[in-house]
MIDO-61771 format. One record per atom (N, C-alpha, C, CB): residue number from 1; residue in one letter; atom name; x, y, z. Coordinates in Angstrom, 2 decimals, decimal comma. Glycine has a CB too. Layout:
// residues N
(NUM A CA (X Y Z)),
...
This chain:
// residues 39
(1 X N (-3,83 -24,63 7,47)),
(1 X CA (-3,88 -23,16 7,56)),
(1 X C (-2,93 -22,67 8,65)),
(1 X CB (-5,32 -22,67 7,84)),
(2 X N (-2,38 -21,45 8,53)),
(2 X CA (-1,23 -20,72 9,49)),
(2 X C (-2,01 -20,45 10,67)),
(2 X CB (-0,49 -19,23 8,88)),
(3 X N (-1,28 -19,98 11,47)),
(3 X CA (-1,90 -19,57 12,87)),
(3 X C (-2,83 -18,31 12,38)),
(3 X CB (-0,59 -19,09 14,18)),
(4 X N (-3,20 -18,11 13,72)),
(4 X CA (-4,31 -16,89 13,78)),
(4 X C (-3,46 -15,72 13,52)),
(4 X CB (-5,19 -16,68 15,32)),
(5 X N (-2,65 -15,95 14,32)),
(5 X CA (-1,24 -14,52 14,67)),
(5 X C (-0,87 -14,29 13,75)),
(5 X CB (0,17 -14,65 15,49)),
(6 X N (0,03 -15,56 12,54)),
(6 X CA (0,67 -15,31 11,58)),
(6 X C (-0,45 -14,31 10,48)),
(6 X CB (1,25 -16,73 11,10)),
(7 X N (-1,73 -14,94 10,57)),
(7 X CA (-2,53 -14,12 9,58)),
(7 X C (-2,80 -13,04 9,78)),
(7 X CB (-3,56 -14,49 9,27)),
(8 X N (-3,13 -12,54 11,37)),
(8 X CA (-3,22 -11,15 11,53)),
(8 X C (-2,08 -10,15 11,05)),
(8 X CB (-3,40 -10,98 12,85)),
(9 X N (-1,00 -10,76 11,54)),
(9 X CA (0,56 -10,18 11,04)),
(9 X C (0,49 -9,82 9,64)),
(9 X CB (1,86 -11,35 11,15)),
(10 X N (0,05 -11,03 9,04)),
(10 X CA (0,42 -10,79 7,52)),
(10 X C (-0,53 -9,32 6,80)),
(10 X CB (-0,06 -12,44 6,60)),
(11 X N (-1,75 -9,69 7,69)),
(11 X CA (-2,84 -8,63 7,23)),
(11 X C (-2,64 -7,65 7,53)),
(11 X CB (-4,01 -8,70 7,54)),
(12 X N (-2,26 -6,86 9,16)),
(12 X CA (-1,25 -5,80 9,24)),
(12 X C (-0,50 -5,50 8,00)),
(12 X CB (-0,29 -6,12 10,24)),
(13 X N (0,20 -6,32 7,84)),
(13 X CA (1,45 -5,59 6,96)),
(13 X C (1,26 -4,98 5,54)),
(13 X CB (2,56 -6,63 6,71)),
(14 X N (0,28 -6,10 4,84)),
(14 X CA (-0,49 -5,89 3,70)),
(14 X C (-1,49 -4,10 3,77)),
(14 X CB (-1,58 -7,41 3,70)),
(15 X N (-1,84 -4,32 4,96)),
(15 X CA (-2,59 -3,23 5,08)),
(15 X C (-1,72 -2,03 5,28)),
(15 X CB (-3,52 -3,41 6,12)),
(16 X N (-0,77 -2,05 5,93)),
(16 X CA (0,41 -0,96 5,82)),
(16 X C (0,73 -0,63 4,40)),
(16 X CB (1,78 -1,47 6,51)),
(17 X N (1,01 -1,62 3,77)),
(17 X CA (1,67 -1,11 2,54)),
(17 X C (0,74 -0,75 1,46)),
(17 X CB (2,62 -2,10 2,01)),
(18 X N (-0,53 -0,97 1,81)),
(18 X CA (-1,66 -0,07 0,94)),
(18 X C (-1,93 1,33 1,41)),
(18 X CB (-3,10 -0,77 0,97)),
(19 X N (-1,74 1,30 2,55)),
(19 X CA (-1,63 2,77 3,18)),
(19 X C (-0,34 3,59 2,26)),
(19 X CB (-1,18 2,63 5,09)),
(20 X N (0,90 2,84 2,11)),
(20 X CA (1,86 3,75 1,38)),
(20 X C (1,75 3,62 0,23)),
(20 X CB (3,14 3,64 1,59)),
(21 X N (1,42 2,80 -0,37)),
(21 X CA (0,35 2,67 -2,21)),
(21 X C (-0,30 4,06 -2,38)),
(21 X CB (-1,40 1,25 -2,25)),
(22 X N (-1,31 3,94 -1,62)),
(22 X CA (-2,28 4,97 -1,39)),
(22 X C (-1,33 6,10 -1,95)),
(22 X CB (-2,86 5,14 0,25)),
(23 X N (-0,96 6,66 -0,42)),
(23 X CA (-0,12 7,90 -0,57)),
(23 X C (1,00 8,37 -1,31)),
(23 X CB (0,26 8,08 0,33)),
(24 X N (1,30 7,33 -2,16)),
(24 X CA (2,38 7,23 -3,02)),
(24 X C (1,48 7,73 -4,59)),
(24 X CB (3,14 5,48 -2,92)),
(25 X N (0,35 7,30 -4,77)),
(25 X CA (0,04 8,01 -5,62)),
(25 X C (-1,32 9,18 -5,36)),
(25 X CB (-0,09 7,06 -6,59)),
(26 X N (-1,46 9,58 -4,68)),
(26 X CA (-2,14 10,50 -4,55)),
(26 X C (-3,24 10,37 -4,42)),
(26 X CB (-2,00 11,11 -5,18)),
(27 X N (-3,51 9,29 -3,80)),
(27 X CA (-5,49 9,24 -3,91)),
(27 X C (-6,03 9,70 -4,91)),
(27 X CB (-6,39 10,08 -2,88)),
(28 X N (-5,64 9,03 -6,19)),
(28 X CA (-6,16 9,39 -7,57)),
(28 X C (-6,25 10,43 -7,32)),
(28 X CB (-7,30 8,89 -8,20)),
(29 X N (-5,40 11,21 -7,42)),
(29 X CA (-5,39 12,71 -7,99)),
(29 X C (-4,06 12,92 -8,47)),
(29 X CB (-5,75 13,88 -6,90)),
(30 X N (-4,39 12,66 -10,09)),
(30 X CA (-3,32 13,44 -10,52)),
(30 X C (-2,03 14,41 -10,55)),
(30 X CB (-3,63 13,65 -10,77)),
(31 X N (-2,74 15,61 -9,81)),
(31 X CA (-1,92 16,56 -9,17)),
(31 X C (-0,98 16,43 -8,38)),
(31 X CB (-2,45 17,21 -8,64)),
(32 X N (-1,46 15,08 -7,45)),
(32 X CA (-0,62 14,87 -5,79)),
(32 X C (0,79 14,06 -6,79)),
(32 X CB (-1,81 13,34 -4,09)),
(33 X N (0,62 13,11 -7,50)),
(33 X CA (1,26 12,10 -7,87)),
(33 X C (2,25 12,48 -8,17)),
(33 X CB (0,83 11,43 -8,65)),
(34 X N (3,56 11,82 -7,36)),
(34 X CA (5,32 11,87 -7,23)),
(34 X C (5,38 11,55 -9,26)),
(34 X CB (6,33 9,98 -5,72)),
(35 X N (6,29 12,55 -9,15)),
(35 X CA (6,48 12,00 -11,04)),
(35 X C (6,96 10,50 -11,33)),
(35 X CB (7,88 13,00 -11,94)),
(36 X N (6,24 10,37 -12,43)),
(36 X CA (6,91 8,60 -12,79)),
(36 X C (8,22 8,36 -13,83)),
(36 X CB (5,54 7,59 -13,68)),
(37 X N (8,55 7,97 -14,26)),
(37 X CA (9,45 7,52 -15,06)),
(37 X C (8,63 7,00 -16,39)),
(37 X CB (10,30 6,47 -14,31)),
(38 X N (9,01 8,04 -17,69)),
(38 X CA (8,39 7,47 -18,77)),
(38 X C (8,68 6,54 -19,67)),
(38 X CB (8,16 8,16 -19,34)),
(39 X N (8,29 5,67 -20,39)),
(39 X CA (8,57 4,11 -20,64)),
(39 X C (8,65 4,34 -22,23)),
(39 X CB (7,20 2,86 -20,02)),
């Protein structure tokens, strides 16, 4: 297993980028959500 540090690090970062997940779509709300690209 990695160090303690490396895992905290990693978990930081993971956790950052759910923070911009999050806000990227609007906290399930429809309304907030940046337009997507239709497929």
């Amino acid at each position: 297993m990695k160090s303690t540090h490396e895992f905290v690090e990693k978990f930081n970062d993971t956790k950052r980028k759910d923070q911009l997940n999050k806000h990227r779509q609007g906290h399930n709300d429809p309304a907030k959500k940046l337009p997507n690209k239709r497929h």
